[in-house]
Each structure stands twice: as structure tokens, then as C-alpha cells.
C-alpha positions in Angstrom: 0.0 0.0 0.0 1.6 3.6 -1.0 0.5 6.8 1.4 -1.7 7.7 -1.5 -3.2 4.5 -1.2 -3.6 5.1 3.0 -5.5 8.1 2.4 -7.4 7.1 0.2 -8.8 4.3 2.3 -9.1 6.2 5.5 -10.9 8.6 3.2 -13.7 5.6 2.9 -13.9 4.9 6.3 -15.6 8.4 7.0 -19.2 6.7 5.1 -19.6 5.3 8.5 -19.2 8.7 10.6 -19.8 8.6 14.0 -20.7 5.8 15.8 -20.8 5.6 19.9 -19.6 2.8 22.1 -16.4 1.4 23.0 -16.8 -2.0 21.7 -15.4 -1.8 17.9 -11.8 -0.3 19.2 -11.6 -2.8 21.3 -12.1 -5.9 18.8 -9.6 -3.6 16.3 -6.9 -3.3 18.7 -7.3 -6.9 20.5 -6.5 -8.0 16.4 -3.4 -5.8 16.1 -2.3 -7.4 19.6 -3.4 -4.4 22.2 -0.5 -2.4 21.4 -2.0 0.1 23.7 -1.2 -2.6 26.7 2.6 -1.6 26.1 2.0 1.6 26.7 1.7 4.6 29.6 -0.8 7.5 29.3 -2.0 10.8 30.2 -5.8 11.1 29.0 -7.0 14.4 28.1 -10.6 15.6 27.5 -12.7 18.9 27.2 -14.3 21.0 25.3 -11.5 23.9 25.0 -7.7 23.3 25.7 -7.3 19.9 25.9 -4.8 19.8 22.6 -2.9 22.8 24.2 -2.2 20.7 27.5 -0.9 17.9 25.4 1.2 20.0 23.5 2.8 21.3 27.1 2.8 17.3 28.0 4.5 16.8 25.3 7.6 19.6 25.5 7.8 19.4 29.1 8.4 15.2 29.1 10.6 15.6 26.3 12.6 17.8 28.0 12.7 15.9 30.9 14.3 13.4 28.7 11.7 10.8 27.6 10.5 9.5 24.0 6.6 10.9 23.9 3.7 10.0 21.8 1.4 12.9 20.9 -2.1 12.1 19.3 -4.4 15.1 18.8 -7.1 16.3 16.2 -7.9 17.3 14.1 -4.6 18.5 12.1 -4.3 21.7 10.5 -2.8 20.5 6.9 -1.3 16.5 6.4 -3.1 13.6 8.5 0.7 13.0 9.8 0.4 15.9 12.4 -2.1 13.7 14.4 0.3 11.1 15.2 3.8 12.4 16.6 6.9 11.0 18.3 9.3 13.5 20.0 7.4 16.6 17.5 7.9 14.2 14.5 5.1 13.2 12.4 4.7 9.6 11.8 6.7 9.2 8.3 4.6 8.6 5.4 5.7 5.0 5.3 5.0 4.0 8.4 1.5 5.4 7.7 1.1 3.3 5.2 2.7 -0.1 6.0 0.5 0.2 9.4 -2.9 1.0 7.5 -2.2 -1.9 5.5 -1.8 -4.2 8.5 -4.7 -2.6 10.1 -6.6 -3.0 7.1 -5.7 -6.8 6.8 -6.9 -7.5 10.3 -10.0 -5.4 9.5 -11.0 -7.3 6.4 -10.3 -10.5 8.1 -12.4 -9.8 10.9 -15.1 -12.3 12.0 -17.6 -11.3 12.8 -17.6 -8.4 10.2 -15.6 -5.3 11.5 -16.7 -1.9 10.6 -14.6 0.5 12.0 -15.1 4.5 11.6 -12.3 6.7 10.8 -11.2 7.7 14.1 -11.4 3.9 15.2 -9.2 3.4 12.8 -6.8 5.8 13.0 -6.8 5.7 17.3 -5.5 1.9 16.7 -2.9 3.1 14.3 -1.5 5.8 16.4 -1.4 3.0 18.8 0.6 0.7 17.2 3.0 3.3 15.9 3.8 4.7 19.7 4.1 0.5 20.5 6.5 0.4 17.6 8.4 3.4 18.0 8.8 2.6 22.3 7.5 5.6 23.5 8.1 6.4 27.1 4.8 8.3 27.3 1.3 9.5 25.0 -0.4 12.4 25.7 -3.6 11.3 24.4 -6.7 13.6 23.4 -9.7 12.5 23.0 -11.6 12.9 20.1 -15.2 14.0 20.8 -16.2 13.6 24.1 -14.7 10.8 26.6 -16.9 8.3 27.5 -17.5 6.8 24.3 -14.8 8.1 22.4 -12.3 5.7 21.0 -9.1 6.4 23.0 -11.3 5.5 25.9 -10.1 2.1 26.2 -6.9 2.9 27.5 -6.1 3.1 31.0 -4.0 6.1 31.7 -1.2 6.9 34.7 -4.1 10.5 34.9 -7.0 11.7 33.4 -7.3 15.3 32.8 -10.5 17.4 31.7 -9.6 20.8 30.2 -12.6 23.7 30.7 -16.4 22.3 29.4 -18.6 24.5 27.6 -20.9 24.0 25.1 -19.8 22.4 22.0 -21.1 19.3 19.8 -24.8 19.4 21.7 -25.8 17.3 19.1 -23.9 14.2 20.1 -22.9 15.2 24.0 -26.1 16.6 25.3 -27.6 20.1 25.9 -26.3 21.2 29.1 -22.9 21.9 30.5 -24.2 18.9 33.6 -24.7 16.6 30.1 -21.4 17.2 28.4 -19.6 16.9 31.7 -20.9 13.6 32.5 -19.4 12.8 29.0 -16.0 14.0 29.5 -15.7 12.1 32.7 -16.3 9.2 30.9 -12.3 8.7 31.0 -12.4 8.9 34.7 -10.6 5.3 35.8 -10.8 3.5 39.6 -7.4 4.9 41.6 -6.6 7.2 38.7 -6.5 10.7 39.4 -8.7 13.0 37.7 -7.8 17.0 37.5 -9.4 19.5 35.8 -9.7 23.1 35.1 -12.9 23.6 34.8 -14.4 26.4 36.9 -18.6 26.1 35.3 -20.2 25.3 39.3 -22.5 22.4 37.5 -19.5 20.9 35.8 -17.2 20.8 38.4 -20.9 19.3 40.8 -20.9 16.6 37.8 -17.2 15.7 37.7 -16.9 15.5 41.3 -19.9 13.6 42.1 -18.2 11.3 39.0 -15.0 11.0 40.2 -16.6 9.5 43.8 -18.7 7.4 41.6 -15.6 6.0 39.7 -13.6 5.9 42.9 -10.3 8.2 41.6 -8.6 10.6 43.3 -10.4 14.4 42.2 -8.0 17.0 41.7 -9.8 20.5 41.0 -7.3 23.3 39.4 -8.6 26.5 39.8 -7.7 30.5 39.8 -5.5 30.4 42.3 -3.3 27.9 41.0 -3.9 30.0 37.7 -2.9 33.1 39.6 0.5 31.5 40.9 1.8 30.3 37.6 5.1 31.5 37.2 6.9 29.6 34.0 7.0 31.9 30.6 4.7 30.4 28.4 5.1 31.6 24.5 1.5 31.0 23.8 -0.5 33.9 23.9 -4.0 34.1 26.0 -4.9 33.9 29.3 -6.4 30.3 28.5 -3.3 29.5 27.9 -2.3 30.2 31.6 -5.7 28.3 32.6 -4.2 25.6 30.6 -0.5 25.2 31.7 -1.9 25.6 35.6 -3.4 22.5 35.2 -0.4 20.5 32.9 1.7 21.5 35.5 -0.7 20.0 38.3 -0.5 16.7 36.5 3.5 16.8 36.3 3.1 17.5 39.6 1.1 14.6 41.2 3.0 12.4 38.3 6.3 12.8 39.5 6.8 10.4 41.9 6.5 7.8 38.5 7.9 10.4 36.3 10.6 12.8 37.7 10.3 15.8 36.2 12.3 18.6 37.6 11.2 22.5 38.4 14.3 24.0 35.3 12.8 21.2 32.9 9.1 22.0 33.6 10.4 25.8 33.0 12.6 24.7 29.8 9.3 22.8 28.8 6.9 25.6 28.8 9.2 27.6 27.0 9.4 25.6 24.3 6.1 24.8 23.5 4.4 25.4 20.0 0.6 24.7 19.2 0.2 25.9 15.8 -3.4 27.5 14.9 -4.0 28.7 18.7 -3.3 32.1 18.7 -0.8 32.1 16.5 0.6 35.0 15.2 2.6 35.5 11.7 4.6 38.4 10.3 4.6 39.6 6.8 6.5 42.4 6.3 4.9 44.7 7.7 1.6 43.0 8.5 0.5 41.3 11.5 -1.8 37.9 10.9 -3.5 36.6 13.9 -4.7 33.2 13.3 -6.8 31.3 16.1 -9.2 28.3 15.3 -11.8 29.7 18.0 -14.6 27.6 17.1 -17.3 27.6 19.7 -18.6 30.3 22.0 -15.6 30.1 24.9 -13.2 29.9 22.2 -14.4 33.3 20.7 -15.0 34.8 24.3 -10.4 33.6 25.0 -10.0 35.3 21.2 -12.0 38.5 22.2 -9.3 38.5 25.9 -6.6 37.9 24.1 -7.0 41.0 21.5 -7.5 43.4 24.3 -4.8 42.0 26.5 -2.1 41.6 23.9 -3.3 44.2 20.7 -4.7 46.9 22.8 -6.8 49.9 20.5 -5.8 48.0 17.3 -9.3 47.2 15.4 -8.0 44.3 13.2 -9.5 43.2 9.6 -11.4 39.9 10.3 -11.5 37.0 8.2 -14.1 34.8 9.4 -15.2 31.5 8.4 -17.6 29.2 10.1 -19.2 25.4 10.3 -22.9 25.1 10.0 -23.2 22.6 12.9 -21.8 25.4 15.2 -23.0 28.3 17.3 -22.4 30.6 13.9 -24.7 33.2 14.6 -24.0 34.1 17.9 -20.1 34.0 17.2 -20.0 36.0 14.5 -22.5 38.4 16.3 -19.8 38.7 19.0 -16.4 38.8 16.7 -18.2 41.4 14.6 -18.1 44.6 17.0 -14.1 44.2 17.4 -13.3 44.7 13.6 -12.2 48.0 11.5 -14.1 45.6 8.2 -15.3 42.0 8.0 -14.8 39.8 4.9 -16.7 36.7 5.7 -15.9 33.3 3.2 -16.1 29.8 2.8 -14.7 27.1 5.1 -13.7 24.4 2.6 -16.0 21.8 4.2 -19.2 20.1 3.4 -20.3 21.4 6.2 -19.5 25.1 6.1 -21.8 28.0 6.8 -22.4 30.9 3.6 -20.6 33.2 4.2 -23.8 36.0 2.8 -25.7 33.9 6.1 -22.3 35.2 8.3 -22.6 38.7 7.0 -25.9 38.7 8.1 -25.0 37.8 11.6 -22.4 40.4 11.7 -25.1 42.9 10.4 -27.3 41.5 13.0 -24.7 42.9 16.1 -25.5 46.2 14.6 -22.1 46.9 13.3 -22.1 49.8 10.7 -18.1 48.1 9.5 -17.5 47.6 5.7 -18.4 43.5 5.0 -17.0 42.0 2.4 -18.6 38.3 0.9 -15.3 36.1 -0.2 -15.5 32.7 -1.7 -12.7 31.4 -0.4 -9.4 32.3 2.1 -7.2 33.0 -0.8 -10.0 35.6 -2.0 -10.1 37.2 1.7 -6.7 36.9 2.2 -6.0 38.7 -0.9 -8.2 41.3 0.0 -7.1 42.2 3.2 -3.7 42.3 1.8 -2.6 46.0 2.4 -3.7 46.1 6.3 -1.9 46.0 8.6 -3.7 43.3 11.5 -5.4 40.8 10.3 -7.3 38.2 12.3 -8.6 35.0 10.7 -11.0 33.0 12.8 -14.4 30.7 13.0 -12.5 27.1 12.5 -9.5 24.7 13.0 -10.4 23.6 9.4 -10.1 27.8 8.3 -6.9 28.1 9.7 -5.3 24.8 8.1 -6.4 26.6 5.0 -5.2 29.9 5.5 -1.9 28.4 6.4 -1.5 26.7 3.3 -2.2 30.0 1.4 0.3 31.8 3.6 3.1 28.8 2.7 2.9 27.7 5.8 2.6 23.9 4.2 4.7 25.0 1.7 5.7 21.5 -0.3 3.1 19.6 1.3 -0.1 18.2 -0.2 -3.3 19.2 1.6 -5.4 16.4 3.6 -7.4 18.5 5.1 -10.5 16.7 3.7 -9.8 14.1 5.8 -11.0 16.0 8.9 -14.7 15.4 7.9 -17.2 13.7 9.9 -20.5 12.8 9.8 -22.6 13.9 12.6 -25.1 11.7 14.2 -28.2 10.8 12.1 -31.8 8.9 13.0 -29.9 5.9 12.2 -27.4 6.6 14.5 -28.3 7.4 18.3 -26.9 10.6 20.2 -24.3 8.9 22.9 -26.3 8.8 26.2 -26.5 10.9 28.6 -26.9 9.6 31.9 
């Protein structure tokens, strides 16, 4: 099988979107040998951060000397980024020889084996880390916890980043619903911190942690508030979100020594592209942030008064359909000098005519501008001096690749689709 090959068949694993339960993973990896049985974990869910704490997992372990597995999603521009060992992508060879072998046990399978996408890919990330000996994985979750396939590892901690409201369709309604979801990865004698500060998800995780029987570590403000490493990522989130990787190092050490200069050397060198990043062109200043739900717009909004103070940026903004669009746009809207709105190259992006209209909704009186595409509103915003391009992960990966950030590279962006739940396929529980 050839990489091209490998895409191409992950690519056809999306018809069966997204399916809840544990089960499927389970028979996958038990045919690949439980590769995951080899290995030593640090679970991470939540609705905002939980990618950014396994990006400072992963510098600050490295540092401290140990061979780490990083699995996140989606990836901005090549399906490699998901999959990493010590910052390296898994090599385009590996991809495919493991695909292959996955694909073999997959089509041998009795009974018959369907597995989704990200089944699929989880068990190849698995057997990659296996393969390449990691001493560590800082492992994100997909969508949700409970139900998600990374869930059938048992980590060395389980960590839940801030919950808010995201993906109601297939976690639930309420912050108490999408809670009980996340702390789903919760694990007997395993302990469980989080960051989040909502009082009804920090009632559910609690009263789930008991339930579960792990230790319950909350990380709040204070903890925030004493933080003292330089962190290079920009936003106070950001602070939120190193508080509580440096809790887990903390209550970790005693298995993994990890000392106060390499936890400092750690933060400094972290890099989570898409997050607030910020890119220089000549003279213009391109801030790029894949804020894609309501807290991630209300950390964007923070961030540009704390760091560009009285600078009204040009905003590109490009949103999903199966988000909180309106109300996002209605909020980013107010903060720019003019707005082109434009396409997120998905199946499943909002028009951007509908997100001028929600812009013209907050009663903004700024120039908007309909673009088709990024390249269009890139082009057009050319001249100005700050730019900030927001609304979706998938946007940014986009952008990036217009700005030669992927320079070289083939885009595989289309492979972060999904299918949302249907009639035929039930939301996850609850309860």
C-alpha cells in the first residue's frame, strides 16, 4: 500500500461517521495485539484546551528526557500531524505499512468489522507509539470521553480541560450533560484533574470521580494566579491551561521525575500551531486562532485586548454550519475595523452571505465584504496591517496553506470530515 493508497482508504472509512460505544476499538486493537497494553498515558478531554495541554505534556516530558507519543485532532494541513513522536510526524511510510496491516486485520475480521475513521486511526496511532517505544502518550480525546475511541486505555491520569458547550448534538444540551461525557475517561485509583471552573460541571465531575472511585483534583484560579513559568503562547487560557499541565507533572512525579528547570525549559518551548498564533509579513501582522465555539471566541476576544490593545483588526471569518455561527459572529463582529466573511472548505461550512448577516445582526455599521474562499479574503485584506482569521480549525489549516505555511506539502485537510449523528445513529447517552 503507497500513502496515497492510505489516504485514500481512511478517506472511505468516513461513510460510517460517527458511531458511539467502545466496543469496535476494542475488537480492532485486540486484532493488532493491544498495542496500547505496552504503553503509559495521560488522557485528556474537554471542550476547550485539551490539545494545548498535550502539547505542554508533550515539551515538558521531552525535556525531561523521555521518548513521547502525541495524538491530537484534528490537524491543520497532512493527516501525519495527528500522530507524533518526540514533534515528529509519523513518516509517510510508516503510515502506510500500518494502514495496510490494520486494514488486513480489518477485512479478516469475523464477525464483520466496521470500523469508523477515528477507530481506525486511534489503533494506528497506537501501534505506531508500540513500535516506535515511547516512554509516554499524551492522548486527546476525540469527541467527548466516555465513548470516544481512546477511551479504552487506562491512563497513569485523566485530565478534563474547561467544558462549555460544543457538539450538543452528540454530548447533550447542558454543561451537567457534556460533563458527564467527558468524565467518561475517569478510571478507579486514577486521578482525575481539571480546570474547569462552570459550578454544574465541576458538581458533575466531582460527584463522578466519587462514583468511579479516583482521586479528584480540581485546578482553579489560584493555581492559575500562581503560575510563574513563561509560556510563549498567547491568552490567558493559555495560563488556565499550563496551571493545570503543571498539576498533572506534579502529582505524576513520583512515576515520572520531572524537575522545576525542565518543567520551566518545557513551557518555554512549546508550540501549538493555529492557537493564537501569530505570523509576520513584512509589515503585516496575521493573527490566526481556530476559536470555534462560543468560549473559544469569548479567549480570542481576551486575548486581543490584553495583547493588541486599540488596534481594530480586519477579520476573516469563516464558520461550520453545525456550530454556534450566529451568535459567534454576532460577538467577533463589533471588534473589527471591516469584516470579509468566506467559505470554510468543508461540506459542512456556513455561507458566508448567512455570516454577513449575523455580523449585520450585532448592529455593526463596519465595511463586510462576501469572499468565496481564504485565498480571495486573504487577498483582500492584503494591504492592512492586522489581520485576524478566525471561526474554524479547518479555516486556519487553509489559511496556512495559502500563507506557505505547508509549503511543499499536499493538503489532507478533507480528511478531517465527519458525519454527525443521524436517525440511524443514536446521540451517545447521557446519563
Amino acid at each position: 500500500m503507497t500513502y496515497a493508497e492510505a489516504l485514500t482508504y481512511l478517506l472511505s472509512l468516513q461513510q460510517f461517521g460517527f458511531k458511539p460505544g467502545l466496543e469496535s476499538t476494542r475488537r480492532l486493537a485486540s486484532l493488532v495485539g493491544n498495542p496500547h497494553e505496552t504503553l503509559r498515558f495521560i488522557h485528556v478531554a474537554g471542550t476547550n484546551g485539551k490539545g494545548s495541554v498535550c502539547a505542554m505534556l508533550d515539551a515538558i516530558h521531552r525535556t525531561a528526557g523521555r521518548r513521547v507519543g502525541l495524538y491530537t485532532s484534528p490537524h491543520l494541513i497532512r493527516f501525519n500531524e495527528r500522530i507524533r513522536v518526540d514533534g515528529t510526524p509519523i513518516p509517510d511510510e510508516a503510515l502506510a505499512r500500518l494502514t495496510a496491516q490494520i486494514r488486513a486485520a480489518v477485512e479478516s475480521a469475523s464477525p464483520k468489522l466496521e470500523p469508523t475513521f477515528f477507530e481506525f486511526t486511534t489503533v494506528l496511532a497506537l501501534l505506531w507509539f508500540a513500535e516506535s517505544k515511547v516512554d509516554l502518550v499524551a492522548w486527546e480525546t476525540g469527541l467527548g470521553g466516555r465513548y470516544d475511541a481512546t477511551n479504552i486505555v487506562t491512563p497513569l491520569a485523566s485530565i478534563v480541560t474547561q467544558i462549555g458547550l460544543d457538539h450538543m448534538a452528540v454530548l447533550g444540551p447542558t454543561i451537567g450533560a457534556i460533563a458527564a461525557e467527558k468524565a467518561g475517561i475517569f478510571k478507579p485509583d486514577v486521578p482525575a484533574l481539571t480546570s474547569a471552573t462552570d459550578p454544574d460541571a465541576l458538581a458533575i465531575l466531582e460527584f463522578k470521580a466519587r462514583e468511579t472511585g479516583c482521586p479528584f483534583i480540581p485546578v482553579g484560579p489560584l493555581a492559575v494566579e500562581q503560575f510563574r513559568y513563561d509560556l510563549p503562547l498567547l491568552g490567558e487560557h493559555q495560563r488556565t491551561n499550563a496551571a493545570l499541565a503543571a498539576a498533572a507533572i506534579r502529582v505524576l512525579r513520583f512515576l515520572l521525575p520531572v524537575s522545576d528547570e525542565q518543567m520551566a525549559r518545557g513551557f518555554a518551548s512549546v508550540r501549538w500551531p493555529g492557537r493564537l498564533q501569530v505570523l509576520q509579513r513584512g509589515k503585516q501582522t496575521l493573527l490566526l486562532d481556530g476559536a470555534h465555539n462560543r468560549d473559544g471566541i469569548a479567549s480570542l476576544r481576551a486575548a486581543l485586548e490584553r495583547h493588541f490593545p486599540n488596534r481594530a483588526p480586519v477579520l476573516v471569518l469563516g464558520m461550520l454550519a453545525d456550530k454556534e455561527w450566529s451568535d459567534m459572529a454576532r460577538a467577533l463582529a463589533p471588534l473589527a475595523s471591516r469584516i470579509l466573511t468566506t467559505r470554510v472548505s468543508s461540506a459542512r461550512t456556513i455561507s458566508p452571505d448567512d455570516l454577513k448577516a449575523a455580523c449585520l445582526a450585532s448592529g455593526v455599521t463596519r465595511p463586510i465584504r462576501v469572499t468565496q474562499s481564504v485565498a480571495e479574503a486573504l487577498r483582500g485584506c492584503s494591504a492592512d496591517p492586522f489581520v485576524v482569521v478566525t471561526g474554524s480549525l479547518y479555516l486556519i489549516g487553509e489559511a496556512l496553506e495559502v500563507l506557505g505555511e505547508g509549503a511543499g506539502t499536499v493538503s489532507e485537510r478533507h480528511l478531517n470530515e465527519w458525519s454527525p449523528p443521524t436517525s440511524a445513529q443514536p446521540k451517545v447517552p447521557s446519563g
